[in-house]
C-alpha positions as CSV (number, residue, x, y, z in Angstrom):
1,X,0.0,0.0,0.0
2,X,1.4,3.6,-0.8
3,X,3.1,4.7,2.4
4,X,3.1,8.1,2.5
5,X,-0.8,9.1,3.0
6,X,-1.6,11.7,4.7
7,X,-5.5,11.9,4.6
8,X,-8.2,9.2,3.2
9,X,-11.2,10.4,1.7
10,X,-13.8,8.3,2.4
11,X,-16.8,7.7,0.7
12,X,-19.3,7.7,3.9
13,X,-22.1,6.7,2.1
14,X,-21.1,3.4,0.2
15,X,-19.6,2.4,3.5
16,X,-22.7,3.3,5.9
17,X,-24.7,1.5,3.0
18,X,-22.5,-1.4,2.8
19,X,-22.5,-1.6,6.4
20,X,-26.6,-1.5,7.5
21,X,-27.3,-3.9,4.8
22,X,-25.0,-6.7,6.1
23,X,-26.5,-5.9,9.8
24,X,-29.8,-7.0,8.7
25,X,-31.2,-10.4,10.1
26,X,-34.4,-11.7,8.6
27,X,-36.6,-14.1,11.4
28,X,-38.5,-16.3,10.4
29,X,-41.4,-16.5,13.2
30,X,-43.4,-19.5,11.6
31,X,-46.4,-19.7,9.8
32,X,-45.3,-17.6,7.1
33,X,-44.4,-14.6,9.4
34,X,-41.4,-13.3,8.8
35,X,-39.3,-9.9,10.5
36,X,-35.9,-8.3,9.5
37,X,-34.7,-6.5,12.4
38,X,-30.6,-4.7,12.5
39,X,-28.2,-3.9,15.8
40,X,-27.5,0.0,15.2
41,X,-24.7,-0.5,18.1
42,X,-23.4,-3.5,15.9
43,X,-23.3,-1.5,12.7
44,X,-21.7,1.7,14.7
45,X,-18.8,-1.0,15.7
46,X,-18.0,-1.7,12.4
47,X,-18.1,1.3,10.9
48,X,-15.8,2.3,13.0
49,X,-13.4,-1.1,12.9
50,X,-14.0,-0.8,9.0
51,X,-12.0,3.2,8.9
52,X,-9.3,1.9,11.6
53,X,-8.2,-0.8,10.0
54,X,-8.5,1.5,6.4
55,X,-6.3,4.2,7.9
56,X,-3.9,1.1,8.8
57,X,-3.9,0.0,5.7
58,X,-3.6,2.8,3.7
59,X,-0.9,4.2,6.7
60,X,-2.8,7.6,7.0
61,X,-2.7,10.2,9.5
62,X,-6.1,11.2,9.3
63,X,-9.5,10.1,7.7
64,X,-12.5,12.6,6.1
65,X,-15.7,11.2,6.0
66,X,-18.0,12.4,3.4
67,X,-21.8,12.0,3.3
68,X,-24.4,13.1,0.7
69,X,-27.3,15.4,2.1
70,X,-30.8,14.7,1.7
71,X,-31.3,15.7,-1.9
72,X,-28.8,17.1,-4.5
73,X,-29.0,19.5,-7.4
74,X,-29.0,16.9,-10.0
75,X,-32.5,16.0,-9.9
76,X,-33.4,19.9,-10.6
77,X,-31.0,19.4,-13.5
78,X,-32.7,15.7,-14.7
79,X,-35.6,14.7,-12.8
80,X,-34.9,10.7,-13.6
81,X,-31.7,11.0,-12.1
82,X,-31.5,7.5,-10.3
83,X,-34.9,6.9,-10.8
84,X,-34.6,3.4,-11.4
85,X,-33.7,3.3,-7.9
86,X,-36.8,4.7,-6.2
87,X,-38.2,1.4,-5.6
88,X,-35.2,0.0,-3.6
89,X,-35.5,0.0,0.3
90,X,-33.2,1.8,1.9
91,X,-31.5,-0.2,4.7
92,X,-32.9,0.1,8.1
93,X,-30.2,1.3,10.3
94,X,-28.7,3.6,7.5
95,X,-29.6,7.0,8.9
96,X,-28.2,5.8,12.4
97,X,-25.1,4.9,10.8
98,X,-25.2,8.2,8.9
99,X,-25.4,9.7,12.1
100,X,-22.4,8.1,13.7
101,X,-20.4,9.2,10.8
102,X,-21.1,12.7,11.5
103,X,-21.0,12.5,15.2
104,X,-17.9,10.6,15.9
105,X,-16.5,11.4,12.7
106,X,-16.5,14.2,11.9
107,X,-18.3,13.5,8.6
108,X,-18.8,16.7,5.9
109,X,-22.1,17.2,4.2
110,X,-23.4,20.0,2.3
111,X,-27.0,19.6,1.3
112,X,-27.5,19.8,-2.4
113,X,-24.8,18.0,-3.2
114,X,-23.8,14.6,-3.3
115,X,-20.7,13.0,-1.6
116,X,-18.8,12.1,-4.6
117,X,-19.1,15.6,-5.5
118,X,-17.5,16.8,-1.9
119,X,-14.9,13.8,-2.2
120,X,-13.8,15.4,-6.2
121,X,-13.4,18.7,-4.4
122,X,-11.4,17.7,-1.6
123,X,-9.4,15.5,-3.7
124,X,-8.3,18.5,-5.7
125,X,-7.5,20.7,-3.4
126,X,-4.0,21.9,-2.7
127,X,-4.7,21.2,1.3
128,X,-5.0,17.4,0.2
129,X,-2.9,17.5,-3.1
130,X,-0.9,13.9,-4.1
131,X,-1.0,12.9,-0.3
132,X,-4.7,11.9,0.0
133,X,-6.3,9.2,-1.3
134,X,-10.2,9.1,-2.2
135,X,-11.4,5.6,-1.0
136,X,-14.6,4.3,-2.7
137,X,-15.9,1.7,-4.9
138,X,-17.7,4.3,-7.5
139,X,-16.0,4.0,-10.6
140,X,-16.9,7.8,-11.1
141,X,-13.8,8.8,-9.6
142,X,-11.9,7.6,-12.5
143,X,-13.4,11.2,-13.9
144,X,-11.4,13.0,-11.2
145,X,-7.5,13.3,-11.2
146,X,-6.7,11.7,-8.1
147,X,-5.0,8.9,-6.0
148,X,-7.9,6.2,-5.5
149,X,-8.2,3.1,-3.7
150,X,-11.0,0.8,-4.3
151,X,-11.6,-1.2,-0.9
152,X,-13.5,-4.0,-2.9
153,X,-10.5,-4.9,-5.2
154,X,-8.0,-4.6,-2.8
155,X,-5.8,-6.8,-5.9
156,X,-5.2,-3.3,-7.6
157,X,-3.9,-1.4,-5.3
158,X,-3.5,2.7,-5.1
159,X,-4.6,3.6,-8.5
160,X,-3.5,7.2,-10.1
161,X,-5.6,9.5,-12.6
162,X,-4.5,12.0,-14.1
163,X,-6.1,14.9,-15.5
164,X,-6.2,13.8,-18.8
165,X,-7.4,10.5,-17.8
166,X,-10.0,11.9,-15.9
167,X,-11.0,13.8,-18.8
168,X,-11.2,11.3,-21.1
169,X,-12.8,8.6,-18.5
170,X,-15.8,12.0,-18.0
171,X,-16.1,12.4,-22.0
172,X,-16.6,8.2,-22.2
173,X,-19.2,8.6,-19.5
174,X,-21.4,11.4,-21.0
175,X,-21.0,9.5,-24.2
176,X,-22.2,6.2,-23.2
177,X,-24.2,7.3,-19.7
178,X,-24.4,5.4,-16.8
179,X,-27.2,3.2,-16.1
180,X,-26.3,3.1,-12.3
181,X,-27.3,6.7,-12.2
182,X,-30.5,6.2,-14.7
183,X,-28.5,8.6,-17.2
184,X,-28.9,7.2,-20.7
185,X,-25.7,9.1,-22.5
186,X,-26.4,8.9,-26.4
């Protein structure tokens, strides 16, 4: 792992996601009654296991957490932004988790504008320059020039974009659109 990081920036939102869903326990009561219940207190423990062992890891000195408010200018800008996502149910324990991340974490959110968006910023700031790290599994951040580190394919390492891959990687994207996001491209 690159040894000289000075700050992760974390994607707080993949990881409180990530985290409430695999605290979910369905019971099955019997005669076709079933319940899904989560341990807030369990998910708050490995949140916070999950971005001490990341800081490890990655060897950093400090870790901001970024969330994404509760809605973001892109809808105003295309109302079917990730509209083929209204009918998924959101996670039970995610706003307590969300909450944990800005209590004992410290986590930035602007509302209006989405995490990624705060994470591009920050990444390109001279106050984080080459010794941070953006930490997510959003392939989006191939359209930003930064260090990034992709927790679930742990196999490739640090990866580095530059600006002119980050253009070309954002040109691709509004091209071909992204059906993640419900953006169609041409």
């Amino acid at each position: 792992m690159n040894k000289n990081t000075d700050t992760i920036l974390l994607d707080g939102d993949i990881l409180a996601y990530k985290v409430s869903t695999s605290c979910e326990e369905p019971i099955n009561w019997g005669n076709d009654l079933w319940t899904l219940h989560a341990d807030a207190y369990e998910g708050k423990a490995q949140v916070d296991l999950y971005i001490q062992q990341l800081k490890e890891d990655l060897n950093a000195k400090e870790i901001q957490v970024f969330l994404t408010g509760k809605r973001n200018f892109r809808y105003d800008l295309y109302p079917d932004y990730k509209g083929n996502r209204k009918s998924t149910r959101k996670p039970m324990i995610l706003g307590a988790l969300k909450d944990h991340l800005k209590d004992k974490w410290g986590a930035h959110l602007i509302e209006g504008v989405e995490a990624d968006d705060l994470l591009g910023i920050a990444a390109t700031e001279p106050e984080f320059g080459d010794k941070s790290i953006i930490v997510s599994v959003d392939k989006d951040f191939k359209g930003v020039p930064c260090k990034f580190y992709n927790p679930d394919h742990p196999e490739e390492g640090v990866e580095t974009f530059s600006l002119e891959d980050a253009d070309r990687h954002h040109l691709f994207q509004t091209l071909v659109g992204d059906t993640a996001d419900n953006y169609k491209g041409c």
